[in-house]
N, C-alpha and C positions, 0 to 999 in steps of 0.2 A: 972627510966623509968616509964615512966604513961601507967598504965592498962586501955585500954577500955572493959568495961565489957557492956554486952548485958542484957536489960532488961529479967527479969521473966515473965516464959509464964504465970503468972496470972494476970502481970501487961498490957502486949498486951490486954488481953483478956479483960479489963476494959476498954482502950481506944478506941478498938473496939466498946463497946456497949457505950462511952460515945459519938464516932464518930457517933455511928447510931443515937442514940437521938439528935445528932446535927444537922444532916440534913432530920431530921424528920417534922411534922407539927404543932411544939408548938406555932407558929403565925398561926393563922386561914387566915387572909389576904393574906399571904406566900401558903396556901395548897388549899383555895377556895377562888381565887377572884368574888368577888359582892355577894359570897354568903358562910359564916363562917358556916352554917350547910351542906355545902356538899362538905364532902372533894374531892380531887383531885382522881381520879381512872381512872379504862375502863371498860364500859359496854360489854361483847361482845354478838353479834345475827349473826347467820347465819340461812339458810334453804330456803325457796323459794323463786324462780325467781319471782313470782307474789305476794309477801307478801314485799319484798325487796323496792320497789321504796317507798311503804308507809312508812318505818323506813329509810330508808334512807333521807324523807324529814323529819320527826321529830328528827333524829339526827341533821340535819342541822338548824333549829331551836332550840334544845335543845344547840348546840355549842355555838349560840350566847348570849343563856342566861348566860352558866356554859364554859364556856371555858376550865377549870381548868379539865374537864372531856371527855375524850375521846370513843366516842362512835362507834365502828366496827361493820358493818354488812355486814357481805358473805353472798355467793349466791354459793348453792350447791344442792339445791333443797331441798324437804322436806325430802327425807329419808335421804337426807346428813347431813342434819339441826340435826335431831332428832338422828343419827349416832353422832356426835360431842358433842350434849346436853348432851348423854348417852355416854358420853366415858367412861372406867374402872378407868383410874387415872383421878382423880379428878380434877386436875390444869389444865386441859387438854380439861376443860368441858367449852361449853358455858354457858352463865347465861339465855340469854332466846335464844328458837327456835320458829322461824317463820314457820306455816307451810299453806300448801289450801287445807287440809284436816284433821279431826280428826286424834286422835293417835291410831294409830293400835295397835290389842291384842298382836301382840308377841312386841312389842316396850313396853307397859303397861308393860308386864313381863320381859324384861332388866332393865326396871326401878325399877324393885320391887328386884332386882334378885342384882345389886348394890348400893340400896338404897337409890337414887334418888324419892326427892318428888317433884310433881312440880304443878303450877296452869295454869287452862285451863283459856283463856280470847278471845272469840271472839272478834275482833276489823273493822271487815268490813263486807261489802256483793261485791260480785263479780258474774260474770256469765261466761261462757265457750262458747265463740264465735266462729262460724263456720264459716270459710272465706273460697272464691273460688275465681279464679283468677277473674280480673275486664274484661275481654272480656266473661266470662261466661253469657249469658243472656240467655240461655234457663233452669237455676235452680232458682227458686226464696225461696224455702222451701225443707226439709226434713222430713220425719217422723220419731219417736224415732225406728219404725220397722226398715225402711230403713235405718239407723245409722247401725243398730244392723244386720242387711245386710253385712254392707261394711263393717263394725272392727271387726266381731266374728271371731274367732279364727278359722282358716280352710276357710277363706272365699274366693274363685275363682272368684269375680268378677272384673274383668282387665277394663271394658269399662262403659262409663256413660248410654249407650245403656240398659244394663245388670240390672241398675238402675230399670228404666223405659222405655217402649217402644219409647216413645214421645222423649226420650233423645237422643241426634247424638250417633254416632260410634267412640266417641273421648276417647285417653286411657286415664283411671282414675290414678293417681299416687298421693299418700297420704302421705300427713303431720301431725304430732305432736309428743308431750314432751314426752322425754324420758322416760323408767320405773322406775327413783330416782325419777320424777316428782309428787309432790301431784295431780296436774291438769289431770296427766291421770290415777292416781287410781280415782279419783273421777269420770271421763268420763268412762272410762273400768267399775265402779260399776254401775253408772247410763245410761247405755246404755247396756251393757253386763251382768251387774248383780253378774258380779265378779271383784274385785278389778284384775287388770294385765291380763284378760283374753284381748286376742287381736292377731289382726293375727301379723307375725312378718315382710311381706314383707313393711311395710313404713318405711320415713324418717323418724329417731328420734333425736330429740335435745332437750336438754335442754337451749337451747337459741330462744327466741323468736322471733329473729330477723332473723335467720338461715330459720326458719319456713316463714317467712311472706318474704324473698327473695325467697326459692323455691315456693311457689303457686302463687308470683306476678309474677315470672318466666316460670312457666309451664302453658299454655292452661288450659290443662285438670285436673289441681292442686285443691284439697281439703284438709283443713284442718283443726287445731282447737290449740285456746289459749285460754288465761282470756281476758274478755272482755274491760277491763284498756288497754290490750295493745293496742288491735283494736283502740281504740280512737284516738290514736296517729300516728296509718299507716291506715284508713279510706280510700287514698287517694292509695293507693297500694293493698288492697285487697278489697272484694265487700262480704256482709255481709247475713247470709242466716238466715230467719224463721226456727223455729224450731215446728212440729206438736207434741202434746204428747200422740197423741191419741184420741181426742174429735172431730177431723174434723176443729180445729183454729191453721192456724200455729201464732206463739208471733218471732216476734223479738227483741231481749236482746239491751234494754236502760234503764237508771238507775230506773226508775219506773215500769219498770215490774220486775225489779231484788231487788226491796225494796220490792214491792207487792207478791212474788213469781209466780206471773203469769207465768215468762217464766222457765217452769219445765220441764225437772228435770235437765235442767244447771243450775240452780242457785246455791250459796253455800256460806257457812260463810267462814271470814278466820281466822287465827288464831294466835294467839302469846301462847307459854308453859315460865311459868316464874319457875326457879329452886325456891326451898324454903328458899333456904340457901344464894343463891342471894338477892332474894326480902328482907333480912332481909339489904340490904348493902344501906346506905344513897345515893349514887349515881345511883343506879338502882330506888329506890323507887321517885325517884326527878323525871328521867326519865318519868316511867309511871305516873305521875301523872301529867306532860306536857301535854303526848301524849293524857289523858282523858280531861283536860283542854280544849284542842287544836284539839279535833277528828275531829270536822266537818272539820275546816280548812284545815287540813292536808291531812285527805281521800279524797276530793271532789273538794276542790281549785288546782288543780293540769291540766296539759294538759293530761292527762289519768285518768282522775277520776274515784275512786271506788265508793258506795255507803257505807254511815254513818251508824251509826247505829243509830237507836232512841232514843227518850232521855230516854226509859222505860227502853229501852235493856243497854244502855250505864249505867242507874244505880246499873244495876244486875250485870253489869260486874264490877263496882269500889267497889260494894259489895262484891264481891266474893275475889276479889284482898286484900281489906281492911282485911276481916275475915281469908283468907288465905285459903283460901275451896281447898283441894288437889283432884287430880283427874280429870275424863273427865267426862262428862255429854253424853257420847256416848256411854261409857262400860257397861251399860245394856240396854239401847233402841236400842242397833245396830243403823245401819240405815232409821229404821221410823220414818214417813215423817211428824215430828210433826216442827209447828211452831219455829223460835229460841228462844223467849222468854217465852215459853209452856216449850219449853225443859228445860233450865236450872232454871226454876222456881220449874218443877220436880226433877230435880234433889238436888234440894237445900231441898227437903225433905227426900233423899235418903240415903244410910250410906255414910260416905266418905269415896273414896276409897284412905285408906294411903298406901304406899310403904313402904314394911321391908327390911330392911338393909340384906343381907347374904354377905356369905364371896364372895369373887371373888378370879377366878383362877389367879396364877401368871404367866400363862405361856398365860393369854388372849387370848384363843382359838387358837394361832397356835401350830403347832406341828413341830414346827425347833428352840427351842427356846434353847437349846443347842448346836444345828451344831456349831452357828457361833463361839460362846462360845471355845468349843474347836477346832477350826480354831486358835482363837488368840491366846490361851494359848499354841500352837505346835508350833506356829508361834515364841511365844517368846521365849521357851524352846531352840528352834534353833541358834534363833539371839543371844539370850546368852552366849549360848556355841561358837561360832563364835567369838565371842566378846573374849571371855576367852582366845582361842586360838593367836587371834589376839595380846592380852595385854603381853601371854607371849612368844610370838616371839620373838627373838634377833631383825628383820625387822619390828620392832612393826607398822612404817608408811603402809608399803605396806599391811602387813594384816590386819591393820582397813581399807585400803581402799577396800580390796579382801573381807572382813567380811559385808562390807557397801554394794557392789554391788551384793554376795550371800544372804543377806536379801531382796533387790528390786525385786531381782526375783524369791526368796522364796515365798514374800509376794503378786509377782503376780499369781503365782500356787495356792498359799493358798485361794487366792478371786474366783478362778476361781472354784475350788473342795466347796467353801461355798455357792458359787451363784448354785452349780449343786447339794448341800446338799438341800436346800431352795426350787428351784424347785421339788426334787424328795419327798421328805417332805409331801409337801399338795397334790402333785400330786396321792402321793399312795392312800391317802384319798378320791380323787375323783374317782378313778377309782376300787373301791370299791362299790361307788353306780353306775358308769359306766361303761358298759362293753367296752375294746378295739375295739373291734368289731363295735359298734355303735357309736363309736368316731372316728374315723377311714371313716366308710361307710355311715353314715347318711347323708343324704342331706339337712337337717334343723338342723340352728342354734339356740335356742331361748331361754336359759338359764333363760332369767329373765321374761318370758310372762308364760302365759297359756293357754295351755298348754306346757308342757317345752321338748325341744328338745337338741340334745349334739351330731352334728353330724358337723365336723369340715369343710368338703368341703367345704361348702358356704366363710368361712373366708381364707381358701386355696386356693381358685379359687381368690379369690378377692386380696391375696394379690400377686400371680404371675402375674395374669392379671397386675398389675402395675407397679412390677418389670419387665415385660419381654417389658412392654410399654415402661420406662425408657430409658432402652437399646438401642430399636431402634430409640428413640432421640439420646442418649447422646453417643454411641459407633462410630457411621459417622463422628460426630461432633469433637468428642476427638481425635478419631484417626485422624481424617484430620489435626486437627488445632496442634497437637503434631508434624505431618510429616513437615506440614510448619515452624513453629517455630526451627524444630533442621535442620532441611536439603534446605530452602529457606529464610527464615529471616533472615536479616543481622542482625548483632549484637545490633546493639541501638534499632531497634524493639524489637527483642527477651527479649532483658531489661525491657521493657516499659511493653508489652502486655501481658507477664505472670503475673506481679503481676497483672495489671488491671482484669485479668482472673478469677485468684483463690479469688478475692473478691466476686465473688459469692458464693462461700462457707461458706464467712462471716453474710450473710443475713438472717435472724431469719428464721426458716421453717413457723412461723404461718404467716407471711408477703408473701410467695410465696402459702397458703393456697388461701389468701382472693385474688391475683391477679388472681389465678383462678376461684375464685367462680365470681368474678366481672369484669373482663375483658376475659377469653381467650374463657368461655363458650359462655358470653353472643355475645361476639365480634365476637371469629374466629370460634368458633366450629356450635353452630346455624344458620348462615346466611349462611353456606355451609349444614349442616347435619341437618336441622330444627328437628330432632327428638329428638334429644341427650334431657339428661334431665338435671334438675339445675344441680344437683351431678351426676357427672359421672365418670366413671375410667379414661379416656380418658385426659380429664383435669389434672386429675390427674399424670398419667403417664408424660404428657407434663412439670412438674414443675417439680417433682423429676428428670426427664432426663436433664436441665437444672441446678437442685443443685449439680447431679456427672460429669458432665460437667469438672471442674475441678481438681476433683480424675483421674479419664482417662487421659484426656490430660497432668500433670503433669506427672505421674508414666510412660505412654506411651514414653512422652520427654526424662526423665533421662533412661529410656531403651534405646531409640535408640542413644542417645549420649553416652551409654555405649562401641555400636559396634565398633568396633576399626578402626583410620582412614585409613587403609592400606586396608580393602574391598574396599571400597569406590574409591580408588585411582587406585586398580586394575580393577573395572571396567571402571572406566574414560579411562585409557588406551585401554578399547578394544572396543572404540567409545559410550557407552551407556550414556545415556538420564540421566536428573537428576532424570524425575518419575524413568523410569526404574530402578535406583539406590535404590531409595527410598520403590517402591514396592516390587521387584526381589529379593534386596542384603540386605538393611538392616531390611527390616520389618519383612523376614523370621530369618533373625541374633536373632531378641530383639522379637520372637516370646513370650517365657517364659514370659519376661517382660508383654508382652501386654495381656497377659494371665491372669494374675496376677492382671493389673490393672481393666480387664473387670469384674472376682470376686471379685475384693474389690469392684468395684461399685454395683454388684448385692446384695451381701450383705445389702452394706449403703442404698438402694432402699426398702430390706426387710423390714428393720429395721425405713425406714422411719413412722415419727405418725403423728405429726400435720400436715403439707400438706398435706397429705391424710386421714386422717380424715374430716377437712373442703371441702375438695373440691371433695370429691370422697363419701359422707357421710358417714350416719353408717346403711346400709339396707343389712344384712347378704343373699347374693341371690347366688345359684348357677348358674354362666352364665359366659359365656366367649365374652359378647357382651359389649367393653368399652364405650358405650353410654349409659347405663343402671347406676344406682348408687350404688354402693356394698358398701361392708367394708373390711377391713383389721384385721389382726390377732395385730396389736399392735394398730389399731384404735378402737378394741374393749376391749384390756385390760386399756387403759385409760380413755372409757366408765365405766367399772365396778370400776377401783380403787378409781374413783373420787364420787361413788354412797354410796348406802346405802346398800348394800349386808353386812350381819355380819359375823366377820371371825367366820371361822372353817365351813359356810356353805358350801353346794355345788356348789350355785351361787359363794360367795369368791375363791373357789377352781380351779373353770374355768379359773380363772386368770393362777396358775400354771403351769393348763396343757395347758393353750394356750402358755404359756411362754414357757413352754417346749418342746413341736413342735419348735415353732422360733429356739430354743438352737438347736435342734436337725437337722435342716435346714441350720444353718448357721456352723455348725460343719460338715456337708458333703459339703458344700459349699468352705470350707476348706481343709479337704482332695483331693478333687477332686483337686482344686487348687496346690494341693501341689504333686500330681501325674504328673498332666498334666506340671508346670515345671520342675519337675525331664524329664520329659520326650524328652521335646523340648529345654531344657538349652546346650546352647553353650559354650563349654570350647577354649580360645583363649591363644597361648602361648604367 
């Protein structure tokens, strides 16, 4: 008899590394084509919306030189950017961050804090353009006073009147970039004097195009971007002077934003190159394109920034070349020295290196056990189940009685993990927040300044939509459920449920944008001219349209539940098929419809991207659906996707917003679950 014996695991263990030297890069032609010094990789960049279109044309450029190299750049604004840069595990880190503003001190101290070095490299000039809608002709300039008017934090003024006398009685309704945005710490410091000081009633996005559809939208719209973007929607907003003070308003074109004439918008922008990167042959190939290639790149473009110099552009392939660490901002702050003044100073100044310390393993959260022992009680169970199962005489039956008390173990068990997770950081928050003022505050504003933690505003906003929903989608559902079981014939009823429930199928951020672009501008406007871009209203309108389907489905199989001998007895005492329909069987399959009206309330809750786009993100206590609010899940996807660092309080607001929702949608359920005990029909 012939033995097949199995290789020794030291012999795998050689094939292994001879397999990986095989398909390694000992052909240079094989790992870099057209170019054997840079081997095959991926650079990655994320961070600002306004830094992004520059690298994203010099990666595309860069491709067709090195193809072999794969160049990523996100868009998550700059505190997201520099969030990712500085992540704790290291694989996990970008190689460089884009940002439209220097690096802030507590970011400097993350990076010192996990030992991240990295190089500053100004790569453009840019300005902060104020746009108003194009029917605006009575504003031609602003002053920096008057700015600091409209955005300070606390500021009541609602109408362009309140401006200036001279100005109509038209309401003012304000646009710009969210608080991850480099562009509005830099406007918040240069207008208000503090980075995030701002009031909290405007639209905020971090999309710029979000921005420049609400003030092309709104009469009485003001607002603000980088001035690259303006160039490319010129023809959708109308462009304001800026005064600083001397009695000359400047309007921002690439020569007053080279010259710094137009102050105090103007601003550098920035690329952070990690240390440990720039040492990598495909990033270094990179940057030294993009220095090659700067004018081309910044300036050739249909939103052109401004270049840099060729002085300034030396300082910068100098700094890169030497590897100079640190910012040229961490001791001048913000004085208003020239850019090539600065970093010429600073290039005499210590460098400021980053020390490596330990980092924590539990990375700021404090749930970093729950889940842990979730799993391990989880398996402890299923084990024993299993054991039980193996030594059955009915060994089939109990592995499959074993298989189905695991399913539903393991649904209890996510359910007590996800309520460990929320209550977790929750405690944390509400530590430095009283219940009290979470609870009773009427201002939301977690990540402005001044900061506020008082939930109504996101409560109101998100019933407002929810109860908006409803009064689309429960008419609708319920009618079109009564038709389908009690007046459609068969081959209909076939046909028109599945056509039905394909609205279910249809992405949420697809019924966002058909709000933001058809139903406002179309149906709501030329009946309500007041309504504004983002409004609840809209809102409400799509979501009540996506549970459309939950209702009329679950309504259906209730009332086909009702057994056909009602039915047949009122037929016999002459009644109507409505009457059938309203009298006999709707009050029968009442439970049912009960049921399906909370499931929809729920899924309305819990709705995010539809209502986020179309309902915006303006935290406002109001029960008026033509005003534009926010939601309780359209503001945890505002902060999750930001630059808030865990363990903070801003990070923490996620929880305890999360936890309201839990806590909303868990009486949402009891009550549910009351109301059919109570109206449920038992039939022999």
């Amino acid at each position: 008899m012939r033995v097949r014996r199995n290789p020794p695991p030291a012999m795998l263990l050689l094939l292994l590394i001879c397999g990986a030297a095989g398909c390694g890069s000992d052909d240079p032609r094989a790992a870099a084509e057209g170019s054997p010094n840079v081997p095959a990789g991926t650079v990655r960049l994320d961070g600002s919306s306004t830094v992004a279109p520059i690298m994203m044309t010099a990666a595309e450029l860069f491709g067709e030189k090195f193809p072999q190299v794969r160049v990523s750049v996100g868009v998550s604004g700059t505190g997201g950017g520099f969030k990712r840069f500085l992540d704790p595990h290291a694989e996990l880190r970008t190689d460089i961050s884009n940002a439209s503003r220097p690096i802030k001190p507590e970011e400097i101290d993350s990076a010192r804090q996990i030992g991240v070095a990295y190089i500053e490299l100004p790569i453009a000039l840019d300005g902060i353009a104020l746009v108003v809608n194009p029917g605006n002709d009575f504003c031609d300039h602003l002053t920096v006073a008057e700015l600091q008017r409209i955005w300070s934090p606390g500021s009541t003024i609602r109408h362009w009147s309140e401006i200036r006398p001279e100005f109509p009685d038209l309401p003012l309704r304000l646009y710009g970039p969210g608080s991850d945005s480099g562009t509005f710490d830099y406007f918040t410091e240069a207008v208000n004097g503090k980075a995030k000081a701002c009031r909290s009633d405007y639209t905020a996005s971090e999309n710029d195009n979000v921005l420049v559809q609400g003030v092309s939208g709104d009469p009485g719209g003001l607002g603000y971007f980088g001035f690259s973007y303006y160039e490319s929607n010129a023809a959708r907003v109308r462009l304001l002077a800026v005064d600083s003070g001397n009695g000359i308003p400047i309007r921002p074109s690439l020569e007053t934003i080279r010259t710094g004439s137009y102050s105090p918008l103007s601003r550098p922008l920035f690329c952070y190159v990690n240390t440990d990167a720039a040492g990598r042959p495909e990033v270094q190939a990179f940057l030294g394109m993009f220095f090659d290639r700067a004018a081309e790149i910044v300036e050739q473009r249909r939103d052109p920034f401004v270049a840099l110099d060729a002085s300034m552009l030396g300082v910068v392939r100098d700094r890169f070349a030497r590897r100079v660490v640190g910012t040229a901002y961490a001791d001048a702050g913000s004085a208003p020295l020239p850019l090539l003044d600065r970093y010429r100073a600073a290039a005499k100044m210590p460098t400021h290196e980053t020390t490596p310390h330990a980092t924590s393993p539990r990375n700021g959260t404090g749930f970093a056990r729950g889940p842990v022992v979730v799993v391990l009680l989880f398996s402890v169970v299923a084990a024993w189940a299993m054991r039980r199962a193996v030594q059955s005489a009915r060994w089939s039956e109990r592995l499959i009685e074993a298989t189905l008390f695991g399913c539903a173990l393991l649904s209890v068990l996510t359910t007590l993990g996800i309520v460990w997770v929320l209550l977790s950081e929750s405690i944390g928050f509400f530590r430095a927040v009283s219940l009290r003022e979470f609870l009773t505050a009427s201002q939301w504003a977690p990540l402005l300044e001044p900061r506020h933690y008082g939930i109504l505003p996101l409560l109101a906003g998100t019933m407002l939509v929810a109860a908006g929903a409803l009064v689309v989608a429960l008419p609708i559902g319920l009618a079109t459920a009564i038709f389908l079981s009690e007046y459609a014939p068969p081959w209909l009823c076939a046909t028109a449920k599945p056509i039905l429930e394909i609205l279910a199928g249809i992405p949420t951020v697809v019924y966002g944008y058909f709000a933001l672009t058809f139903i406002t501008p179309h149906i709501l406007r030329p009946i309500l001219p007041q309504t504004e871009v983002f409004n609840a209203a809209s809102a409400s309108i799509v979501v009540g349209v996506m549970i459309i389907p939950t209702i009329c489905s679950l309504c259906d199989d209730a009332f086909r539940a009702v057994p056909r001998t009602l039915r047949e007895a009122a037929y016999a005492l002459s009644a109507t098929k409505l009457e059938v329909s309203t009298r006999i069987v709707l009050p029968a399959a009442l439970s049912g419809v009960v049921a399906a009206v909370l499931l929809g309330l729920a899924r309305a809750i819990g709705e995010t991207m539809a209502v986020a786009l179309a309902a915006g993100m303006t935290p406002k206590l109001t029960l008026n659906p033509l005003e534009s609010i926010q939601t309780m899940t359209g503001y945890i996807v505002q902060v999750s996707m930001g630059d808030a660092p865990a363990g903070s309080i801003q990070y923490q607001t996620i929880f305890a917003v999360g936890l309201s929702l839990f806590a909303i949608t868990l009486l949402i359920n009891l009550v549910a679950q009351r109301v059919m005990e109570h109206f449920r029909e038992a039939y022999e």
